[in-house]
VEXDREN-2710 file (C-alpha; in Angstrom, 1 decimal):
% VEXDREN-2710
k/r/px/py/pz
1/UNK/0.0/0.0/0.0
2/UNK/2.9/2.4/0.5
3/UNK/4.5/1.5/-2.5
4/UNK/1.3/2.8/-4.6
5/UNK/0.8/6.1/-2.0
6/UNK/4.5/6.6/-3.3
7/UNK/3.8/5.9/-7.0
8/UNK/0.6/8.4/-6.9
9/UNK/2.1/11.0/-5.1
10/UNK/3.3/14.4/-7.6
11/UNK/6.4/14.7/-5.6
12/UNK/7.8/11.3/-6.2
13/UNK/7.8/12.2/-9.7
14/UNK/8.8/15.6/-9.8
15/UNK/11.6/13.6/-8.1
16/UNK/12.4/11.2/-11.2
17/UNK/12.7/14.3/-13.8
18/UNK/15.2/15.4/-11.4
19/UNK/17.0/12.7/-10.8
20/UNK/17.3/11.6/-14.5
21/UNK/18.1/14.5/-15.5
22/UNK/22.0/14.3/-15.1
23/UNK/21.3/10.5/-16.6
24/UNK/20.1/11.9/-20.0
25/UNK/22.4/14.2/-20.6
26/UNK/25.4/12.5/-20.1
27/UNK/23.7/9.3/-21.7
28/UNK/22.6/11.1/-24.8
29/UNK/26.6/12.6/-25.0
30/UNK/28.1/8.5/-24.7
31/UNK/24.8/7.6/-27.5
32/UNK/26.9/10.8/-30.2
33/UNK/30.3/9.1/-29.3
34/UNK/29.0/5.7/-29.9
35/UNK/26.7/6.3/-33.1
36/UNK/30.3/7.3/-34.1
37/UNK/32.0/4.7/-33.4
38/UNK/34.0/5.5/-30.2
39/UNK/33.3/4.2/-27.3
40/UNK/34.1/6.9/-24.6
41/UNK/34.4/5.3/-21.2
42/UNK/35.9/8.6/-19.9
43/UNK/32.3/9.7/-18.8
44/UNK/32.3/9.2/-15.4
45/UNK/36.0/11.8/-15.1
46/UNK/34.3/13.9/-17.7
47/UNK/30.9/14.5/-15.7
48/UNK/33.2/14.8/-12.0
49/UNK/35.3/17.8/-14.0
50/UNK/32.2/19.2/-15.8
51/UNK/30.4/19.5/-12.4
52/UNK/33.6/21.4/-10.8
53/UNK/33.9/23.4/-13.6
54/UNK/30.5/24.7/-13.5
55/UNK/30.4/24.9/-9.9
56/UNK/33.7/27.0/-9.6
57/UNK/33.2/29.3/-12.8
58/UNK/29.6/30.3/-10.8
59/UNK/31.3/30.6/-7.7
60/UNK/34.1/33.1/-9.3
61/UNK/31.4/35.2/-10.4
62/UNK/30.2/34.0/-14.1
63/UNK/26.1/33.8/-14.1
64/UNK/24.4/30.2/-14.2
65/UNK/24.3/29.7/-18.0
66/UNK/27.9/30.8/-18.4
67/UNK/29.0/28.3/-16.0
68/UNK/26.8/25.6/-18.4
69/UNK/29.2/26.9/-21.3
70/UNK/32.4/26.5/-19.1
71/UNK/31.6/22.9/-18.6
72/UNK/30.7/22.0/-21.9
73/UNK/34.0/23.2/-22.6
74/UNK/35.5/21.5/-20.1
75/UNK/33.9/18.1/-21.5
76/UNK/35.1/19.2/-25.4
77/UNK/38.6/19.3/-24.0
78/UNK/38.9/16.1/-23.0
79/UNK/36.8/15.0/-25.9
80/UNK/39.6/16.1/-27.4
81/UNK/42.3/14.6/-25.9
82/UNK/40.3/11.0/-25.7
83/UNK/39.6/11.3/-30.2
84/UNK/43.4/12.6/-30.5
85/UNK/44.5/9.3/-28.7
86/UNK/42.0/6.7/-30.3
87/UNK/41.1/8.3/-33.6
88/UNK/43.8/9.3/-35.4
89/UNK/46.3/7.2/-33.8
90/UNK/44.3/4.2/-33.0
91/UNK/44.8/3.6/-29.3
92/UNK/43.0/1.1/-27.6
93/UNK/39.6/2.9/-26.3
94/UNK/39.1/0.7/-23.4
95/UNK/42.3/2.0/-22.3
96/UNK/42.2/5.4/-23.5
97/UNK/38.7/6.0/-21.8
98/UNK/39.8/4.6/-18.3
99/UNK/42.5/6.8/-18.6
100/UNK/40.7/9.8/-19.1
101/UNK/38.2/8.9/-16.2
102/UNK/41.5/8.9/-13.9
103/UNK/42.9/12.5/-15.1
104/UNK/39.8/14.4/-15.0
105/UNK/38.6/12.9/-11.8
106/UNK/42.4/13.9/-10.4
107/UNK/42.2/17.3/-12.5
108/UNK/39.5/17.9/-10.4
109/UNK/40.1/17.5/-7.1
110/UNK/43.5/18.7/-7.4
111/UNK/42.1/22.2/-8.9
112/UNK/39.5/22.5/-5.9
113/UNK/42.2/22.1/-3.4
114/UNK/44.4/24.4/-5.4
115/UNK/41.2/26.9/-5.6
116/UNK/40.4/26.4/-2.2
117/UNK/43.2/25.2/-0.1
118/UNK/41.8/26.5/3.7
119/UNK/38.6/25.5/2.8
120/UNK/36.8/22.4/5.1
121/UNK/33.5/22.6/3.7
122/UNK/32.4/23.6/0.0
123/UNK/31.3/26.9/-0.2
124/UNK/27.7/27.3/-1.8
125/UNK/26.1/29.0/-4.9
126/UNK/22.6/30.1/-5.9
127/UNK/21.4/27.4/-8.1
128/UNK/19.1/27.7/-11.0
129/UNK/15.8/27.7/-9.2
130/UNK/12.3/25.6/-10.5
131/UNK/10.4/27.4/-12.9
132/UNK/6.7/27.8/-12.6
133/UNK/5.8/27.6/-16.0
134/UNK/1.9/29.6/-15.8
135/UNK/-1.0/27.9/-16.5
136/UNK/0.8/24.7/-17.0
137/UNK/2.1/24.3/-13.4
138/UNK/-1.2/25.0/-11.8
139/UNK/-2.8/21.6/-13.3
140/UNK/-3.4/19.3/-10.6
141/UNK/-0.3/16.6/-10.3
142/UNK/1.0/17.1/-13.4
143/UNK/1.6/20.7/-12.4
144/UNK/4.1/20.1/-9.9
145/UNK/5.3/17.0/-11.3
146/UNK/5.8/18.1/-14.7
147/UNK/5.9/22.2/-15.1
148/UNK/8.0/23.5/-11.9
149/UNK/11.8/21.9/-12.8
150/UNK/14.4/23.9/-13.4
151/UNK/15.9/25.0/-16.5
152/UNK/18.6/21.8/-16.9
153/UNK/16.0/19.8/-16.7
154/UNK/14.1/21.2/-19.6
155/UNK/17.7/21.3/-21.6
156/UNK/17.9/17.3/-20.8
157/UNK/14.7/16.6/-22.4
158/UNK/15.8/19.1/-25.3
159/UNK/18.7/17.5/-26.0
160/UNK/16.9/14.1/-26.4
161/UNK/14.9/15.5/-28.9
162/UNK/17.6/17.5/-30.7
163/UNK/19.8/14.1/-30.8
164/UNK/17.3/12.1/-32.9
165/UNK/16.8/15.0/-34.9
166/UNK/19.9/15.5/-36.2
167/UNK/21.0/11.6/-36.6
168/UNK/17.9/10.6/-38.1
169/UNK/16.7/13.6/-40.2
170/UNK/19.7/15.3/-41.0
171/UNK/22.5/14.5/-43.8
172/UNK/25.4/15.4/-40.4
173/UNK/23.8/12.6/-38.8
174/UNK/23.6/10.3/-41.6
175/UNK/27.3/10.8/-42.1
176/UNK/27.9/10.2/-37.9
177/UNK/26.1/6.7/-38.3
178/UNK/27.2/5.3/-41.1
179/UNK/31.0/6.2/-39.2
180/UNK/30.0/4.4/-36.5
181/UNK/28.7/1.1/-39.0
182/UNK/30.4/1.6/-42.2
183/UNK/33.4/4.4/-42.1
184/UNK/34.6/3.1/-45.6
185/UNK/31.3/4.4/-47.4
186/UNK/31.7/7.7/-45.4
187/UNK/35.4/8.0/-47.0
188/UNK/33.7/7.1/-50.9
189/UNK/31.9/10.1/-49.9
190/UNK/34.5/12.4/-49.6
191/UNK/33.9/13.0/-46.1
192/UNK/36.4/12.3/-43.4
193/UNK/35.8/9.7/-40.7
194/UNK/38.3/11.1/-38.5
195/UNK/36.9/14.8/-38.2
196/UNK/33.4/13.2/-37.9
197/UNK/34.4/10.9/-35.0
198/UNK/36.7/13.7/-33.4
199/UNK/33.6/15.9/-33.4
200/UNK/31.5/13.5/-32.2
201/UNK/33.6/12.5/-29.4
202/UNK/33.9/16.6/-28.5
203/UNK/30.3/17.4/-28.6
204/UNK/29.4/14.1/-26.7
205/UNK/31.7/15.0/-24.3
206/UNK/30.6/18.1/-23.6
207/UNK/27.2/16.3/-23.0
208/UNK/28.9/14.2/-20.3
209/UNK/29.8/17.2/-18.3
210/UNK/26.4/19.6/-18.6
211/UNK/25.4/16.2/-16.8
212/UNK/27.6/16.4/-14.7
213/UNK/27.2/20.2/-13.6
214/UNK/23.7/19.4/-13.4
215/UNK/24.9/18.4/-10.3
216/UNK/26.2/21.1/-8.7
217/UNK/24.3/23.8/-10.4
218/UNK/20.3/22.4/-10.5
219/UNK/20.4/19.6/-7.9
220/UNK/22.3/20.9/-5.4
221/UNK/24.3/23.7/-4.7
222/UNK/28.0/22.9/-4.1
223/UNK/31.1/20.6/-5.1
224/UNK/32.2/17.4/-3.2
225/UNK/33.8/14.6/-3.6
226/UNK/32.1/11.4/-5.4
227/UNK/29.4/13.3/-5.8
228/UNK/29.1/11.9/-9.5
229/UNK/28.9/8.4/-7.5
230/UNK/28.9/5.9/-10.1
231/UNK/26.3/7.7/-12.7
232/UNK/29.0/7.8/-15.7
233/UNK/29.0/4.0/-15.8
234/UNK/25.0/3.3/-15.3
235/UNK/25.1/6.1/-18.3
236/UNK/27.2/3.5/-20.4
237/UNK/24.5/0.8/-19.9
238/UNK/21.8/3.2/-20.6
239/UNK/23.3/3.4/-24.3
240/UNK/22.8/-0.3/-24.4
241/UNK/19.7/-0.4/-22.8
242/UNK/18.6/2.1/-25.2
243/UNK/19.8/-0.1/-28.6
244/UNK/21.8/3.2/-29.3
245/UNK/18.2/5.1/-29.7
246/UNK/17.8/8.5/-27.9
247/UNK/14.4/7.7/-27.4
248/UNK/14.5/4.3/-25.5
249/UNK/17.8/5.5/-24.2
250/UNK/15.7/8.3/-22.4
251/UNK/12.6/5.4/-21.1
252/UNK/16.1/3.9/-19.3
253/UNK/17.3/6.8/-17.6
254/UNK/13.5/7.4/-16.2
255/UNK/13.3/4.1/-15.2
256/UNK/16.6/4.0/-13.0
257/UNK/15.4/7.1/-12.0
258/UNK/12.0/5.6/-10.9
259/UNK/13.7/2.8/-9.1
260/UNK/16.0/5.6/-7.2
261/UNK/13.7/7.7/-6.4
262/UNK/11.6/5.1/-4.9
263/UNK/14.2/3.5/-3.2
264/UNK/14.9/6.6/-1.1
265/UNK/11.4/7.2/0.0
266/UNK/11.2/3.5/0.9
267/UNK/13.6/4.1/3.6
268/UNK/11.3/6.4/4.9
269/UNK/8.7/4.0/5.7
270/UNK/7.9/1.6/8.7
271/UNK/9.5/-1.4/6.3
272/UNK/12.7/0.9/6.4
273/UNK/13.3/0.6/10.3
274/UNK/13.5/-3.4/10.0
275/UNK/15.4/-3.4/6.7
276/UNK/19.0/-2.6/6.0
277/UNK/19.5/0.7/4.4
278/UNK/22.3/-1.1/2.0
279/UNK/19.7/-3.2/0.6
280/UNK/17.7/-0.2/-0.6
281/UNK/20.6/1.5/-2.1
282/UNK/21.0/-1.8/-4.3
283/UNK/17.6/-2.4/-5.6
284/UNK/17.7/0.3/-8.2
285/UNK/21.4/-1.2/-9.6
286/UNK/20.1/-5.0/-9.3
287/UNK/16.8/-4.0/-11.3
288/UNK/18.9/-2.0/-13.9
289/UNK/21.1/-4.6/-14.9
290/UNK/18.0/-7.1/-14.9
291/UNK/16.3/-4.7/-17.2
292/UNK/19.9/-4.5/-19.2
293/UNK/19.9/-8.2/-19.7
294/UNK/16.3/-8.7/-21.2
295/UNK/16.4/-5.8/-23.1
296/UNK/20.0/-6.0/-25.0
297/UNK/19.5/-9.8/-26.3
298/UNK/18.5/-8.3/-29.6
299/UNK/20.7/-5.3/-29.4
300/UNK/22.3/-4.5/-32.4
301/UNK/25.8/-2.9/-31.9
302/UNK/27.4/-0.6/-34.2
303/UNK/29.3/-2.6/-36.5
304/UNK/32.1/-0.2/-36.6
305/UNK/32.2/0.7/-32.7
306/UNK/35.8/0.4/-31.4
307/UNK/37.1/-0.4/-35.0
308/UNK/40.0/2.0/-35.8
309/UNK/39.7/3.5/-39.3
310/UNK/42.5/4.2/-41.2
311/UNK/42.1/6.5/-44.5
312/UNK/42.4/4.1/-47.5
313/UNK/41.6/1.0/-46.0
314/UNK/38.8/-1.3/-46.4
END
């Protein structure tokens, strides 16, 4: 009976939106890399930097949407770095991306201690705030469910939409996917895989750290440590989840959302006082990767994902 007071209850969804927010953005940045044919397990470093950076370029002074910018940056630079390595010159993208998780991570810590040596706690900012969208956030439940998130939120969404627009409808993302399935037909074209994938891997990237800022600049209101707590990786399974679709790929990040979200307001009931917090924190994980299972048997994977592409061959 608590279970479906919880389901019903405008609050435990406004709670979803939030807490997949972070999840789509990032995931729909790993879905540009992949559809290219890179697989970019730098995600979880990208999103801990691009939720510093955000934080820190707000708390020097730069508004709230300037901070997004600085983050998105952020991400493109080690987009950057990660294509340079595994593009042109072919290095191992397991490798490469592990890497990259490693020196951002450190990148960032280091620069907050550098930033803020005497500091014990982290200082705060003003966050973007809900907005209250008229007429549409007065309707009952949907209202303050749907209509009163904040601005990142609404960009999340967005960028779901804008993703399968341009790979599906566009002659850019026709050129993206057939790098990430068939690079030699791209090269017949006279296009070149290597800037495609490079720019994929940028722009994707950037995506990974918006998500990651989401963090410190919608959900809360301050930088600390592991804060990012595992979401790059469940981000990487969402692309799977999703068959590489921005669409389905979206359905998974509200579902692990949903199981979150419910997971915390389970501890909050009488069945929470007999049962081991631990076991709460695991359910949403355990049902993700059952969901994973079922749902990738007939996954198709991008034929050329992971294949280094050199010009001329075929």
């Amino acid at each position: 009976m608590e279970i479906f007071e919880i389901l019903l209850s405008a609050s435990f969804w406004a709670a979803v939106l939030r807490i997949a927010s972070p999840l789509i953005l990032a995931t729909m940045g790993e879905l540009i890399c992949e559809r290219a044919g890179v697989l970019n397990l730098g995600i979880e470093g990208i999103m801990v930097f691009g939720a510093f950076a955000g934080w820190i370029a707000v708390y020097a002074g730069l508004g709230l949407w300037p901070g997004v910018l600085v983050a998105f940056a952020s991400g493109a630079m080690f987009g950057l770095v990660h294509a340079t390595l595994t593009v042109p010159f072919g290095l191992s993208q397991h490798v490469v991306g592990l890497g990259i998780t490693l020196l951002a991570t450190s990148s960032a810590y280091y620069a907050y201690r550098l930033a803020l040596p005497q500091v014990t706690s982290p200082p705060r900012i003003t966050p973007f705030q809900p907005l209250n969208i008229p007429v549409l956030s007065d309707i009952p439940f949907l209202g303050p469910a749907l209509f009163s998130q904040t601005a990142l939120t609404y960009l999340a969404f967005a960028s779901v939409a804008v993703v399968a627009l341009v790979l599906f409808r566009t002659p850019l993302g026709l050129a993206l996917r057939a790098a990430g399935e068939n690079p030699a037909a791209v090269e017949a074209q006279g296009l070149s895989v290597t800037a495609l994938r490079m720019g994929a891997v940028m722009v994707g990237s950037g995506l990974m750290a918006v998500g990651g800022a989401f963090l410190t600049m919608s959900a809360f209101d301050s930088f600390f440590f592991e804060m990012v707590n595992g979401r790059g990786w469940i981000c990487i399974a969402l692309v799977v989840f999703g068959a590489w679709m921005p669409g389905k790929a979206l359905l998974g990040a509200l579902l692990f959302a949903g199981f979150d979200a419910l997971q915390i307001r389970m501890q909050q009931t009488p069945m929470g006082a007999h049962v081991p917090y631990q076991v709460f924190l695991m359910v949403p994980y355990v049902l993700s990767i059952l969901a994973l299972v079922l749902m990738s048997r007939r996954v198709e994977v991008p034929a050329a994902l992971m294949v280094p592409y050199n010009r001329g061959e075929r």
